[in-house]
C-alpha positions, 0 to 999 in steps of 0.5 A: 091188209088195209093201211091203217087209216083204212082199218076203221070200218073193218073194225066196225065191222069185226066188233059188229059181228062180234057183237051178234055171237055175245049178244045171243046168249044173254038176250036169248036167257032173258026170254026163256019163260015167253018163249017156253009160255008160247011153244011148249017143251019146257023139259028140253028148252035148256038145248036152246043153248046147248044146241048152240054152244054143240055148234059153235064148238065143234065147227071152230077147227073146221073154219079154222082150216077154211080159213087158212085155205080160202082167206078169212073174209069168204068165211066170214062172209059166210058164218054171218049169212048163216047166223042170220039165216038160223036167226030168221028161221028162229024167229018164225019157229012153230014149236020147241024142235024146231026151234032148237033146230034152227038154234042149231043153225045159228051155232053152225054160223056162230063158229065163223064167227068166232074164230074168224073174228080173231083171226082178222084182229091179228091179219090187221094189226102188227104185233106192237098194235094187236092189244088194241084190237083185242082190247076193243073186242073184249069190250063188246064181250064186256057192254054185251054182258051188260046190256044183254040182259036189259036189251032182251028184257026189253024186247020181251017186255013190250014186243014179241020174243021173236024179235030178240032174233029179229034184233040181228038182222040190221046189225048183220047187215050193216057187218057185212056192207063193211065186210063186203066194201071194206075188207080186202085181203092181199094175195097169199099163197094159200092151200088153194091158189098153190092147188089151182096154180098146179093143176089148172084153174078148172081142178076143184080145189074143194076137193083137197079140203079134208071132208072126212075129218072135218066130219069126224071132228063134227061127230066126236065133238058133238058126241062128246059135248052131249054127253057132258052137257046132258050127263046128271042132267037128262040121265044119270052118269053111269047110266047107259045113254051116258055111258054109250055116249062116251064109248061113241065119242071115244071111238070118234076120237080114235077116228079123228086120229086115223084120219087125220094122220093120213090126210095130207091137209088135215083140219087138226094138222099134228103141228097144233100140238108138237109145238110148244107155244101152241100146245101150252096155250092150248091147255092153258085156255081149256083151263081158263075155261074150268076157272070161268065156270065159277063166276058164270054159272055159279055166281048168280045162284050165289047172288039170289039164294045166299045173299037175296040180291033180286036177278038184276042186283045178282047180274050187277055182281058178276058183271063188274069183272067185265069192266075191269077185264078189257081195262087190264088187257088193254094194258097188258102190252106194258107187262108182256113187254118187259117180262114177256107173254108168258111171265105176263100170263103167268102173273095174271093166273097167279093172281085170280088163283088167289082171289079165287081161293079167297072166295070161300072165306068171305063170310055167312052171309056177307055183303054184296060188295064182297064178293063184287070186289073179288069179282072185279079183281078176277076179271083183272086177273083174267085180263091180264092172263088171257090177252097175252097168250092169245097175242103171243100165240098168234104171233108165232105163225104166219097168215096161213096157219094162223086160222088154225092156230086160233080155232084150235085156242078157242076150241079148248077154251070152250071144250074146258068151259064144257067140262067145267060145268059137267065137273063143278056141276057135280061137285056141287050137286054132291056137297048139296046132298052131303050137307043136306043129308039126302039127294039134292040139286043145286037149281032145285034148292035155288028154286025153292028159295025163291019162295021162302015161306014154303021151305021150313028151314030156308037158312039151312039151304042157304048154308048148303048153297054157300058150301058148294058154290064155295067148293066150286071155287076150290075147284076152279082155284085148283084148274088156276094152278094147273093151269099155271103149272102148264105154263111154269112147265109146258111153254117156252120161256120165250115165244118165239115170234115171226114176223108177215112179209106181207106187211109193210107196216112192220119193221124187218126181222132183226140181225143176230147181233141185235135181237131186240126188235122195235115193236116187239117184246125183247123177251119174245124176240128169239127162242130158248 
């Protein structure tokens, strides 16, 4: 890796690219209706985001392994031409399909992105530095969740809504000129240099990639995750496209085993999950995923229908847990120091437990400040949980497994984002009929309130509105406790770190008779 007076323009680089997967989401929502107004299918313009978020997912493990076999910056290199690819071809969409189509596209770019990002953050910097990175990098997360919004009502406002994907294109290029001139990676003995040094350098070492696991991975994460995302949406859930869904996905699973069992470097190697440190942050992270569903989807309904804030007012209180969240992990590295990674997380998920159980006791109707404040504190919380475990995990491999290693958490962090929704969305969904004596859906009694005056008893839907966005918060409450029980139970108490040989950087490993290493946690130093 660069010397750290060197590091800065791959930062730059790492935060730009960073920026152009969290500013897709937010810029692309606020042009919905121009984009709907000028090509048409309003009934499928939610797999705008869907198509993406299929892609995305279900690539991160496959770039993960790439990663670890090629280096990170060919598929970074990569992942950013084919965003801004699928960008260009966004933008010059004729009709819905193809638009979905080429968002499709931008997903496939957008795994790449992702992962590689963080992987990169954890090559440059020793473990006594990777809060910084981190920190920096939740920040973009946090000024995108922010300026989204605004830069797309923007563009939308006074140009075309093309050119909320045309708005990548000088910020890809500008990430990858850095890339390109600044990212230099040191030779390592990866899966590709071992097979060429062995057979010559004219053997094909794309052969060795595991193409049909990465294939069944594709085709039972995207089975899976349609299913979930369209489930009581386009079809009901015991209805036989979902059902047959499901019966698909599942026997792609079973093939994902088989195959991957006999490969000899497979994409989702067993190791992921026999090690301890590994798998408890795997499950960890997917219940993070549960418990980000609340705020996310269902706090701004919230906001609108029950309090009657105006969209941008409704924004501003979901988005103050972005401002404390990189604050608290910035200053994590003084907590996991001296308790370790995982008591550090565990506080931190204890702590957004409670705020989130406290959700539901704040009163009908209530001040914006409320929940604001719940939310300020959730994002502090969250920080403080998060941070840790995606440092200490990292720091229990070495450079060739760590691409791996970091796909696989992120993965499940998105596949519990999935589930979430699909979950809590029917949770919801639920409560609204039970209250209101009838079938009803969440977006529809949202909707109707937009308008007061048509609705004959507009206190009634707001009541049922508070009662099952509060029963989510129950429910994203009770995946905090899972997820702190998976820690109390599944991780081991003390992580156990290693350290690069490749980086001169770091200090050398310490002899048995002093365990304490300078830069990293005593906790995290050794095993149980």
């Amino acid at each position: 890796m660069p010397s750290t007076d060197k590091r800065g323009p791959v930062v730059a680089a790492l935060m730009l690219v960073m920026a152009l997967a969290a500013l897709d989401a937010t810029i692309v929502s606020t042009a919905v209706p121009q984009i709907v107004g000028t090509l048409g299918g309003f009934s499928v313009f939610s797999w705008l985001f869907s198509g993406y978020l299929l892609a995305a997912t279900v690539t991160l493990p496959v770039y993960g392994k790439l990663s670890d076999t090629f280096g990170r910056k060919p598929v970074l290199i990569a992942g950013s031409i084919l965003f801004l690819l699928g960008s260009v071809l966004c933008a010059l969409a004729w009709n819905m399909g193809a638009l979905i189509a080429f968002r499709v596209v931008q997903g496939l770019g957008g795994g790449a992105l992702q992962g590689t990002v963080q992987t990169l953050a954890a090559d440059l910097y020793p473990l006594k530095e990777r809060p910084k990175i981190q920190a920096k990098l939740s920040t973009v997360w946090a000024t995108s969740a922010v300026a989204g919004p605004v830069v797309g009502g923007l563009i939308t406002a006074y140009t075309d809504w093309r050119w909320i994907f045309l708005i990548n294109l000088p910020i890809g290029a500008v990430a990858l000129w850095l890339i390109v001139r600044h990212l230099h990676e040191p030779a390592r003995t990866t899966a590709a240099t071992r097979t060429t040094a062995a057979t010559g350098p004219r053997t094909d070492v794309w052969k060795r990639i595991d193409w049909p696991g990465a294939l069944a991975v594709f085709a039972a994460g995207g089975v899976l995750l349609t299913a979930l995302v369209q489930g009581g949406v386009a079809w009901a859930w015991l209805s036989a496209p979902s059902l047959a869904l499901f019966a698909a996905g599942l026997l792609c699973v079973a093939a994902v085993v088989v195959i991957e069992r006999r490969a000899a470097d497979p994409v989702i190697p067993g190791w992921v999950w026999r090690r301890r440190p590994i798998a408890a942050v795997n499950l960890a992270l997917g219940s993070l995923g549960l418990v980000m569903v609340a705020p996310t989807v269902f706090l701004p309904t919230y906001a609108q229908s029950v309090l009657q804030l105006a969209p941008i007012a409704a924004g501003f209180v979901l988005s103050v847990m972005t401002l404390s969240w990189p604050v608290s992990a910035a200053l994590s590295q003084h907590v996991y120091r001296r308790i370790g990674f995982r008591n550090t997380a565990m506080l931190g998920i204890g702590a957004a437990a409670c705020v989130l159980f406290t959700f539901p006791l704040l009163p009908y109707p209530g001040s914006a400040w409320q929940p604001a404040l719940l939310m300020l504190l959730l994002g502090a919380a969250l920080g403080l949980f998060q941070l840790p475990l995606i440092v200490g995990v990292q720091s229990t491999v070495g450079w060739a497994e760590r691409g791996t290693t970091t796909a696989s958490v992120l993965f499940c962090r998105q596949i519990g984002q999935t589930v979430g929704a699909a979950l809590f969305g029917a949770v919801a969904n639920g409560v609204l009929s039970a209250k209101l004596g009838g079938a009803g859906s969440l977006d529809s009694v949202a909707k109707a309130l937009d308008d007061p005056d048509s609705v004959a008893d507009a206190d009634r839907l707001r009541r049922a509105v508070d009662a099952a966005v509060d029963a989510v918060y129950v429910g994203a409450a009770c995946a905090a406790v899972v997820c702190l029980l998976v820690l109390l139970f599944v991780a081991p108490r003390r992580f156990p770190v290693i350290q690069d040989d490749d980086r001169e950087d770091e200090a050398p490993q310490p002899q048995p008779q002093k365990p304490q290493l300078t830069h990293t946690p005593p906790p995290e130093s050794h095993t149980d």
